[in-house]
Every structure is written in structure tokens, then in C-alpha cells.
N, C-alpha and C positions, 0 to 999 in steps of 0.2 A: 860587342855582344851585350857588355853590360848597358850601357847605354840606351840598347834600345830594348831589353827585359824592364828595365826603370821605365821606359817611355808606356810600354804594353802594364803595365802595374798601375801605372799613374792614369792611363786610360780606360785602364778597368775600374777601378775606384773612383772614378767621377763619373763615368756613367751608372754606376751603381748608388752615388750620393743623388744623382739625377732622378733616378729613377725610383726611390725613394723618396725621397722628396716631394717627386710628383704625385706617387700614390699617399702618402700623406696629406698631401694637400687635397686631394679628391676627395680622401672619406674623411676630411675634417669639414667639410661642407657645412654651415650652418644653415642652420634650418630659417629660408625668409620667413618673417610674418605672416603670421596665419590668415588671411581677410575672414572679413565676418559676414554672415547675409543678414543682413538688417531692414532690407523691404519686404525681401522675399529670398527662393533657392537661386537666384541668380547675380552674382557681385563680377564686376567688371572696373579692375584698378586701373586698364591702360585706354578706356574708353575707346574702343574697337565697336561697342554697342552705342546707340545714342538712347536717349531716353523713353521712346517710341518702343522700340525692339527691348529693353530688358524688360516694360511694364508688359509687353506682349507675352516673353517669354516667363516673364513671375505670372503672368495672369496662366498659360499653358499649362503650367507644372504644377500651382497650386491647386489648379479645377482636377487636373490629374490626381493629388494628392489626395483633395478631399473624396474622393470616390473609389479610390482603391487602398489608400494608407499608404500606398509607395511614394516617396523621394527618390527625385531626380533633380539633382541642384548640377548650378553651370557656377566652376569658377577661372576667370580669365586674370592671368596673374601678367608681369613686367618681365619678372626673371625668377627663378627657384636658386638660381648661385651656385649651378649645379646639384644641390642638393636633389634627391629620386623622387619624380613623381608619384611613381605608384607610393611611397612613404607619404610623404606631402598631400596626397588625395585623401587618404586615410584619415592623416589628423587634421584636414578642413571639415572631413564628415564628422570626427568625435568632437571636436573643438566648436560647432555649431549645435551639438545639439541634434543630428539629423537622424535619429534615432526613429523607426519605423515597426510597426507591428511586424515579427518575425526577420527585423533584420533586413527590411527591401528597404535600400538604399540605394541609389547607383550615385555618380559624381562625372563628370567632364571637367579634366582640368587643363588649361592651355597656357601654355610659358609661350609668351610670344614674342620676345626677345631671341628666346631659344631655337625658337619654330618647331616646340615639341607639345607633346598633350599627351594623354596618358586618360582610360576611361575604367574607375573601379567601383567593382561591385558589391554590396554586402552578401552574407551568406546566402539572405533570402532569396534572391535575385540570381544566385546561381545555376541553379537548375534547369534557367531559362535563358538568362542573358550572359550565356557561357562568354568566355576569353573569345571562343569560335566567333564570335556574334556580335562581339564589341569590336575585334580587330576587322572584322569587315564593314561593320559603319564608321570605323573612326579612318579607315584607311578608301574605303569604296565611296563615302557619303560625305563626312567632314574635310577632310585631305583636299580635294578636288575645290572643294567652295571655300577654303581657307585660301587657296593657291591663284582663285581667282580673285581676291578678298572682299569675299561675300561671307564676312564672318558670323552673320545674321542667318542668311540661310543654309548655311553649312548646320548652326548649332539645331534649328527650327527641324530641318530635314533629320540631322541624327537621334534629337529626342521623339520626335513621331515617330522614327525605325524604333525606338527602345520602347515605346509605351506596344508597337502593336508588335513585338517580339514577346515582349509578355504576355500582353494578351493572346498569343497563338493567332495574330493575324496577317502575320507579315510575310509573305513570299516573294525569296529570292531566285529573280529567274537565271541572275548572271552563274554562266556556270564555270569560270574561273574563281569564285569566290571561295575565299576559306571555308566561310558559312558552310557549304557542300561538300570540301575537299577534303575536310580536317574538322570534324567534330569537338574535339578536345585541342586544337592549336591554343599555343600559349598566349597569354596579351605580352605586348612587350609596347614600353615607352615608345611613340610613333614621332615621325619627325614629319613638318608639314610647310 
């Protein structure tokens, strides 16, 4: 009996050095490098985009820009290293600069390693472009054209849903969609 109490002791304490362990290594996550938008609100490290489609999509966002003061920057990153999206989206928008009259911000960030993305919003942008609203473009609109790896038209299609979700022009007729079902649903990091 002693033998096998030592056995049961010795397997609790390595699963528990295990286990440990592992969540330490999760929240010691370093943060990858920030990219930087240097043409415009759209940087692309793992060239998913070719040159065509980011000068499309900077020309999109900036004409956006200049006419309403809102940012909607696209950043397609390799890997985050685990490290959280929704934290990582955050500081690509402070760390750029993407500062906007009243805080309309939004950001699309895709770990493509990961085959995860994550879409955050600034304050401004809230009232409009709820968690509700993001989880159904990034899951209804992006998801689908990622899968098919049309990463061009997945991003092209989810930024026209967010510029006319703002603008109060956008109707969703699918009526499985959170958008409908769940007003305040959470966003939560999507996998794709």
C-alpha cells in the first residue's frame, strides 16, 4: 500500500508541475512585434495580399477615412506566439498612431499561422459596431472567404460590412446571425 500511495503522490505532483508549467508558459507569452502601417492602414507580413489588393484596400480605407475621420486599419501578422489578439489589436492601434476623432477606430487582425483573427473596436465605434456586429462579419463574411483563401475578398467584403454598419446601411437578412439573435453577444478571438 505504501508503494502505491508514493506512486499516486508522485503522479499528483507532476501533473501539477505539468500543469503549471504549462500555464505559465501561456501567460508568459511575449508579445511579437508590433508591424507598423507605413503606406497606409493596411500592413501584410506574410504576403497573403499581393500588391494590387493592399494599394486597393489602403486606397478603400483611406477615401473612408478622409470623409468620416474613422480608421479601419487591416493587420495580417505570421504568428502572435500565442500571445491575445484582442491585447495585440489594441497595441497595433496605439503603437500606430491610429488615433481618430472621438475614438472611431476599428482594426482586423489575422494571425495566420494560427488561423485566428480577432476584430477590435475603439470606444467611438461602439455603439455601432457592437461585439454583435463584428462576431457576425468576422464569422459570417471573413471566415468563409479565408477558408476558401480568398483573403482579399474576405477582408474587401468585411470592411464594406463595417463602413455601412456605421453608416446605418447595412441589412442583415440571415436570420441565424448573432447580429439578430444576440445584440450584446461578446466578440471572442475567432479561429478561421
Amino acid at each position: 500500500a505504501t508503494m502505491r500511495n508514493l506512486f499516486w503522490y508522485f503522479l499528483t505532483v507532476a501533473g501539477l508541475f505539468l500543469i503549471c508549467g504549462s500555464s505559465h508558459a501561456q501567460s508568459s507569452s511575449e508579445r511579437p512585434p508590433i508591424p507598423h502601417f507605413t503606406t497606409g492602414p493596411v500592413v501584410d507580413q506574410t504576403g497573403s495580399l499581393n500588391d494590387q489588393q493592399i494599394a486597393a484596400l489602403d486606397r478603400k480605407l483611406n477615401t473612408y477615412h478622409d470623409s468620416t475621420g474613422t480608421w479601419i486599419a487591416i493587420a495580417i501578422i505570421n504568428s502572435a506566439g500565442g500571445y491575445p489578439l484582442e491585447d495585440l489589436a489594441i497595441q497595433i492601434a496605439d503603437s500606430n498612431s491610429l488615433k481618430a476623432k472621438n475614438n472611431n477606430v476599428a482594426i482586423i487582425l489575422l494571425s495566420m499561422s494560427e488561423h485566428k483573427g480577432f476584430i477590435a473596436t475603439g470606444y467611438g465605434l461602439e455603439p455601432t459596431l457592437t461585439d454583435a456586429a463584428t462576431s457576425m462579419i468576422y464569422h459570417e463574411i471573413l471566415v468563409p472567404a479565408l477558408r476558401r483563401g480568398d483573403v482579399y475578398g474576405g477582408l474587401d467584403s468585411a470592411t464594406t460590412a463595417m463602413v455601412q454598419i456605421v453608416g446605418g446601411e447595412f441589412h442583415n437578412e440571415r436570420t441565424r446571425s448573432p447580429l439578430r439573435q444576440r445584440p450584446n453577444a461578446p466578440s471572442v478571438t475567432g479561429v478561421f
